[in-house]
C-alpha positions, -999 to 999 in steps of 0.1 A, spaced: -11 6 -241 -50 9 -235 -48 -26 -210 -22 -13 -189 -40 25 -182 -70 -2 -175 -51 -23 -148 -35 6 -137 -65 23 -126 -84 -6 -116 -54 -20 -95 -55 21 -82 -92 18 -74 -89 -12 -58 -58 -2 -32 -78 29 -29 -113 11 -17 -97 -14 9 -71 6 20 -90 38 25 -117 22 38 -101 2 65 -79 34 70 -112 55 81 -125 21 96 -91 18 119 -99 60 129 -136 53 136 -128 23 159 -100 45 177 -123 72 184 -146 48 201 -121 34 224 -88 53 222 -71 36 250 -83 -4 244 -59 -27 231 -64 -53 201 -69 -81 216 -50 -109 192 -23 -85 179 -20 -69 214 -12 -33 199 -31 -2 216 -55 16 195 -35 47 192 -14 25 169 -46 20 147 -55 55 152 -23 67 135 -17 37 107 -57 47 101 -46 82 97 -14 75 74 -39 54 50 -63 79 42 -39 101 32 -18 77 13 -48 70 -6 -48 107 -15 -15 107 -25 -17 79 -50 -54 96 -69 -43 130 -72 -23 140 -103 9 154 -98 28 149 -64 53 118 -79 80 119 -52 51 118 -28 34 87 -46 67 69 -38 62 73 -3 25 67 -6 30 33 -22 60 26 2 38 32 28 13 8 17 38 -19 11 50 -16 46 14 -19 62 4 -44 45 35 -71 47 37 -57 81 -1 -68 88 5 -99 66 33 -109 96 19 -97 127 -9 -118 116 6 -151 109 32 -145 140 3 -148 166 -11 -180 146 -37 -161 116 -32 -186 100 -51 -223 93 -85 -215 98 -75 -176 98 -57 -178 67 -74 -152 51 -56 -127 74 -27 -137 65 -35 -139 31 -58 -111 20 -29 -86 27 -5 -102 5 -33 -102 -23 -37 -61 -20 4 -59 -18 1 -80 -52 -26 -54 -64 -2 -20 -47 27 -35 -67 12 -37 -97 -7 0 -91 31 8 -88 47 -7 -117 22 3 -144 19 38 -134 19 65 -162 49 84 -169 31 116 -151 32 99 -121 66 84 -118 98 103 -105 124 84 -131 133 55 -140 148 24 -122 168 20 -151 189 41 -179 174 31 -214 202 37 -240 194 29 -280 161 14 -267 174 -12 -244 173 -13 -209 206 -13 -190 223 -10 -160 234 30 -152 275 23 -142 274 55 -115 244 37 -98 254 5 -95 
């Protein structure tokens, strides 16, 4: 029980750190030139304004206790930015010599997963599935 409230939090922390940090990273560089555009992606920098914006406070979502429906999102979120970077990058050639674009965000979706998966029972809305006499199964009204 004590390893997975470790790799919980240090998956947390580590979602938290990178995507925090490029989150206020992505707002700092759209304050300095709100109407450029990136040049290999080709998307304007409002579009990093906002996703800079939405990360920050996903990041609070997933370290404040309580808040589990909005956790869901937060992680949701997450997922969607990073597979979504993970394929803009390797649709305008990241990859090759500028794999690491392309592979760095799968790595933190690997890590938001996981966050996801192991979190405590406080911080979890329900359960995927109905446990009945100890077993896992299948609810019949939800499938």
């Amino acid at each position: 029980m004590k390893a997975k409230i470790v790799t919980y939090w240090t998956t947390t922390i580590l979602v938290a750190f990178f995507i925090g940090s490029g989150g206020a990273a992505q707002v700092a560089q759209y304050l300095g030139n709100r109407h450029g555009v990136v040049p290999l992606l080709g998307y304007p920098m409002y579009f990093f304004g906002i996703l800079g914006i939405w990360k920050v406070l996903g990041v609070i979502a997933i370290l404040v206790p309580r808040f589990p429906r909005l956790k869901e999102w937060a992680y949701a979120g997450i997922f969607f930015d990073l597979t979504g970077a993970a394929a803009s990058c390797a649709a305008v050639g990241g990859y090759g010599a500028y794999a690491f674009h392309v592979i760095a965000p799968l790595v933190l979706t690997v890590f938001t997963v996981t966050s996801w998966a192991l979190r405590p029972e406080s911080r979890t809305i329900g359960t995927l599935f109905l446990v009945k006499n100890g077993r896992p199964g299948i609810d019949a009204r939800a499938a």
